[in-house]
TIDREN-653353 format. One line per field, with one value per residue: residue number from 1; residue in one letter; x, y, z of N, C-alpha, C in turn. Coordinates in nm, 3 decimals. Example, Ala and Ser with C-alpha at 12.3 -4.5 7.8 and 13.67 -1.06 7.14 Angstrom:
2
pos	[1:2]
code	[a:s]
nc1	[1.319:1.285]
nc2	[-0.569:-0.225]
nc3	[0.780:0.708]
cac1	[1.230:1.367]
cac2	[-0.450:-0.106]
cac3	[0.780:0.714]
cc1	[1.320:1.290]
cc2	[-0.330:0.003]
cc3	[0.780:0.787]
This chain:
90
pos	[1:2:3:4:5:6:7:8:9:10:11:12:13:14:15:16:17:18:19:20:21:22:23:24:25:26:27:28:29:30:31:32:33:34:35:36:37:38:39:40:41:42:43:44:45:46:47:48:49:50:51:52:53:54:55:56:57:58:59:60:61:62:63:64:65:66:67:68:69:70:71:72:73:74:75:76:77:78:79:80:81:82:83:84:85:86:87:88:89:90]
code	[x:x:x:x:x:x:x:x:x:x:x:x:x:x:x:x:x:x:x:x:x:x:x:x:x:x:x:x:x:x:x:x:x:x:x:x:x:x:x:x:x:x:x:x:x:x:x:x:x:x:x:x:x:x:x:x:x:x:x:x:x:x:x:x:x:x:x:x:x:x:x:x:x:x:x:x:x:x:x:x:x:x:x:x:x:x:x:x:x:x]
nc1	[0.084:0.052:0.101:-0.035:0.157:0.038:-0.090:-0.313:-0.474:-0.342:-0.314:-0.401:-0.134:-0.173:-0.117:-0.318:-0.364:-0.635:-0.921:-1.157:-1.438:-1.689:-1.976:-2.054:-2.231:-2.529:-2.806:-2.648:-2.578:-2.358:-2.346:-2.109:-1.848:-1.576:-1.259:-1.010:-0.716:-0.426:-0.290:-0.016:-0.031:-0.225:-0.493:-0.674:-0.995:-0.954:-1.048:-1.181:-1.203:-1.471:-1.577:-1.922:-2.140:-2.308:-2.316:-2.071:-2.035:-1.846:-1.793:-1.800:-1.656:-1.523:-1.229:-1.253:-1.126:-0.801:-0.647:-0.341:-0.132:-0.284:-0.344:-0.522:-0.645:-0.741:-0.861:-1.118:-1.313:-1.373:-1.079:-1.080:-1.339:-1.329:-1.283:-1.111:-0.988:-1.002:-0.896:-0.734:-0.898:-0.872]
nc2	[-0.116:0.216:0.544:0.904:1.221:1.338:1.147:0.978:0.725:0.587:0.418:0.004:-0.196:-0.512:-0.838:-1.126:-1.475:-1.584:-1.819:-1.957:-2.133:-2.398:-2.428:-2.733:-2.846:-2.839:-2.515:-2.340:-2.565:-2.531:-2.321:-2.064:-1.925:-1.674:-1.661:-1.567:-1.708:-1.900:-2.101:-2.268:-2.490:-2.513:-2.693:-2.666:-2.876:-2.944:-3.036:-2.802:-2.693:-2.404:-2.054:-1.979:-1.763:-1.503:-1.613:-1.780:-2.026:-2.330:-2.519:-2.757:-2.705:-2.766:-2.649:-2.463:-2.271:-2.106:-1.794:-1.631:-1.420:-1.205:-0.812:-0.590:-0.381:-0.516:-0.773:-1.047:-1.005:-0.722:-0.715:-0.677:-0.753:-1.008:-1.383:-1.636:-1.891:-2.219:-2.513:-2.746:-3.077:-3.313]
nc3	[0.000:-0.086:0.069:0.038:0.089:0.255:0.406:0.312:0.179:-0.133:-0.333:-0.319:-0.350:-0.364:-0.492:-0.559:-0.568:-0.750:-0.733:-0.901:-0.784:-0.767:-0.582:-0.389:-0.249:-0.033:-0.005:-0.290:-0.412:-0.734:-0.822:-0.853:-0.725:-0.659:-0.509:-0.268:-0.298:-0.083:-0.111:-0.257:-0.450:-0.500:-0.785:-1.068:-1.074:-0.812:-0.465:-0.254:0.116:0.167:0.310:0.347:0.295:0.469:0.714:0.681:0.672:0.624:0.332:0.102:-0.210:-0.581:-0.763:-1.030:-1.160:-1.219:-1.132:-1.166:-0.944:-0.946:-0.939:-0.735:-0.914:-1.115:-1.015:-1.023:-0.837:-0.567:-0.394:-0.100:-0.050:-0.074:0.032:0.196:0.020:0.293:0.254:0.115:0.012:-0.071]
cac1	[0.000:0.141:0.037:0.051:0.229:-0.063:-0.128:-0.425:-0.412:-0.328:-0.369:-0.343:-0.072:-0.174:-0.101:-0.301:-0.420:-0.784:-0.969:-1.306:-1.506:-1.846:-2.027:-2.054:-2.373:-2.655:-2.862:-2.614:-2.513:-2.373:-2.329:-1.937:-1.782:-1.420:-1.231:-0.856:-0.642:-0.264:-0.239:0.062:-0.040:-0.377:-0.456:-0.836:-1.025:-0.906:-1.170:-1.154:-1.305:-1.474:-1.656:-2.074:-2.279:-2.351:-2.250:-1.894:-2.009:-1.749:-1.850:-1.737:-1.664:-1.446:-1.188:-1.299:-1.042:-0.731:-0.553:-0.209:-0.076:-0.339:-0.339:-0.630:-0.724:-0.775:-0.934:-1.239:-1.420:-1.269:-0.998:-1.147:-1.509:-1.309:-1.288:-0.991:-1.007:-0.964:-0.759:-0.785:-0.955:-0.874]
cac2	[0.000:0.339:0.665:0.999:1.270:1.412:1.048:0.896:0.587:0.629:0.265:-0.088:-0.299:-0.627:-0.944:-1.225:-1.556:-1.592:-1.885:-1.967:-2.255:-2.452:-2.511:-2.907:-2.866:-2.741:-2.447:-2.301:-2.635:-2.522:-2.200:-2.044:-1.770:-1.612:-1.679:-1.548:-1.854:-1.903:-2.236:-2.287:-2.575:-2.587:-2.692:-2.721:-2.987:-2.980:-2.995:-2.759:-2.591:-2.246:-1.952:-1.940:-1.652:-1.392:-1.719:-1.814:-2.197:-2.406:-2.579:-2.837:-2.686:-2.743:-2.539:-2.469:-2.231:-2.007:-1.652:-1.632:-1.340:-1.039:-0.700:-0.564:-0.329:-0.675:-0.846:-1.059:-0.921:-0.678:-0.786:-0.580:-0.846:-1.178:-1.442:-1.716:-2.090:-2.262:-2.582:-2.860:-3.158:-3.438]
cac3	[0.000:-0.093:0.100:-0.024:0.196:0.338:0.513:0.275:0.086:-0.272:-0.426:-0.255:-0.445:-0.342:-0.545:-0.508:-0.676:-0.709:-0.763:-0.933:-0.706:-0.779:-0.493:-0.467:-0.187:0.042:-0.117:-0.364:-0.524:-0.884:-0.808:-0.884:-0.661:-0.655:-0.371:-0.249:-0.265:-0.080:-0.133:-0.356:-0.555:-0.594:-0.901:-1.103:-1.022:-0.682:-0.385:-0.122:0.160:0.159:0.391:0.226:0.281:0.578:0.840:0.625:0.711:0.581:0.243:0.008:-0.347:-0.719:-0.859:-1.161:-1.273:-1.111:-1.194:-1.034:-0.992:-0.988:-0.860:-0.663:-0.998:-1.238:-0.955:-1.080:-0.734:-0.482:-0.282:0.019:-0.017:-0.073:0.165:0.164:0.054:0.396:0.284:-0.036:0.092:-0.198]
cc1	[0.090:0.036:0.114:0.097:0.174:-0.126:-0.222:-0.380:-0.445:-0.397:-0.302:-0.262:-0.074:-0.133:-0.167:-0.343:-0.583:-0.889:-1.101:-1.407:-1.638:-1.850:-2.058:-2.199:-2.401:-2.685:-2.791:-2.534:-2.477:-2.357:-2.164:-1.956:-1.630:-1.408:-1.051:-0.790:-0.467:-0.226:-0.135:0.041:-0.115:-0.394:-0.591:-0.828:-1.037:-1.034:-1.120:-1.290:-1.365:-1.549:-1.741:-2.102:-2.265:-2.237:-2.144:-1.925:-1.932:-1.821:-1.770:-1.691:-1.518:-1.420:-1.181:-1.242:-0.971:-0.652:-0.488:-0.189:-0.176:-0.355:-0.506:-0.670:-0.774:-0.860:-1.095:-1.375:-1.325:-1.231:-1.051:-1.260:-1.445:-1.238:-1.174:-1.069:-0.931:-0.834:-0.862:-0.804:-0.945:-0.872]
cc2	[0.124:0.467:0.795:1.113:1.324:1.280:0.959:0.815:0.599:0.492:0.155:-0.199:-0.431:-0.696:-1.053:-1.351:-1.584:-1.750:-1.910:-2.087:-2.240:-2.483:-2.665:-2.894:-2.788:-2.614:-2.376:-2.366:-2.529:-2.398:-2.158:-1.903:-1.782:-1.631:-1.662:-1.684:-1.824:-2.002:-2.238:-2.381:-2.640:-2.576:-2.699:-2.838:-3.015:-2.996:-2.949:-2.720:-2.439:-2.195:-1.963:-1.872:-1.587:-1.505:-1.762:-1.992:-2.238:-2.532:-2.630:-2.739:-2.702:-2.661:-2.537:-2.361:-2.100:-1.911:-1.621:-1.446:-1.156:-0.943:-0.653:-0.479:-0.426:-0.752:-0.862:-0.972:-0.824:-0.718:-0.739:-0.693:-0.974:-1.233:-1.562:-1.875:-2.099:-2.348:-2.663:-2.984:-3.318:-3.561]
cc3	[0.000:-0.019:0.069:0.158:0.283:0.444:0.440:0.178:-0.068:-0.380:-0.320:-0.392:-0.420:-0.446:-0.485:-0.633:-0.623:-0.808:-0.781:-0.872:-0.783:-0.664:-0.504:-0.321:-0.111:-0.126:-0.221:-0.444:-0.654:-0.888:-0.848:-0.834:-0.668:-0.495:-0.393:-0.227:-0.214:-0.091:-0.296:-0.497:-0.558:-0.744:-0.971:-1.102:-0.866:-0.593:-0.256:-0.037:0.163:0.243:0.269:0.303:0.437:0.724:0.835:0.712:0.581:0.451:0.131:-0.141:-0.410:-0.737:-0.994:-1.242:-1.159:-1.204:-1.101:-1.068:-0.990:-0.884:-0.848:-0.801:-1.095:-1.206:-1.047:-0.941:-0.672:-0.401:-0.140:0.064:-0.021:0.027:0.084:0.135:0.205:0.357:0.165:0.071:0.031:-0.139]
């Protein structure tokens, strides 16, 4: 994060990788959300866990497709609203 000289935040330079999940059950089977990933070597296909909805209960879903590498302006959502894969579960 860079601030300018007066103290306020100019742009955040994050980097992260962001991954595309299917829900695999409960009510939003089939569904696909973005999710911040640090796992090094997840890979599609994989099955992990994820935070769903208002409660962040812990839920099965497919990666169904990953972008290494992006800065908070490219982001498919904002980095600010996304929630982490927990852990791959294979």
């Amino acid at each position: 994060m860079i601030h300018s000289l007066a103290g306020g935040k100019i742009r955040d330079l994050a980097i992260n990788d962001f991954a595309k999940v299917e829900i695999l059950e409960g009510s939003e089977t089939g569904k696909v959300f973005w999710y911040i990933s640090t796992i090094i070597t997840l890979k599609v296909g994989d099955i992990v866990l994820v935070p769903l909805g208002k409660s962040n209960s812990i839920t099965r879903a497919r990666v169904v497709k990953i972008e290494k590498n992006i800065s908070a302006h490219t982001a498919p959502i904002p980095s600010s609203h996304a929630k982490y894969i927990v852990k791959v579960v294979n």
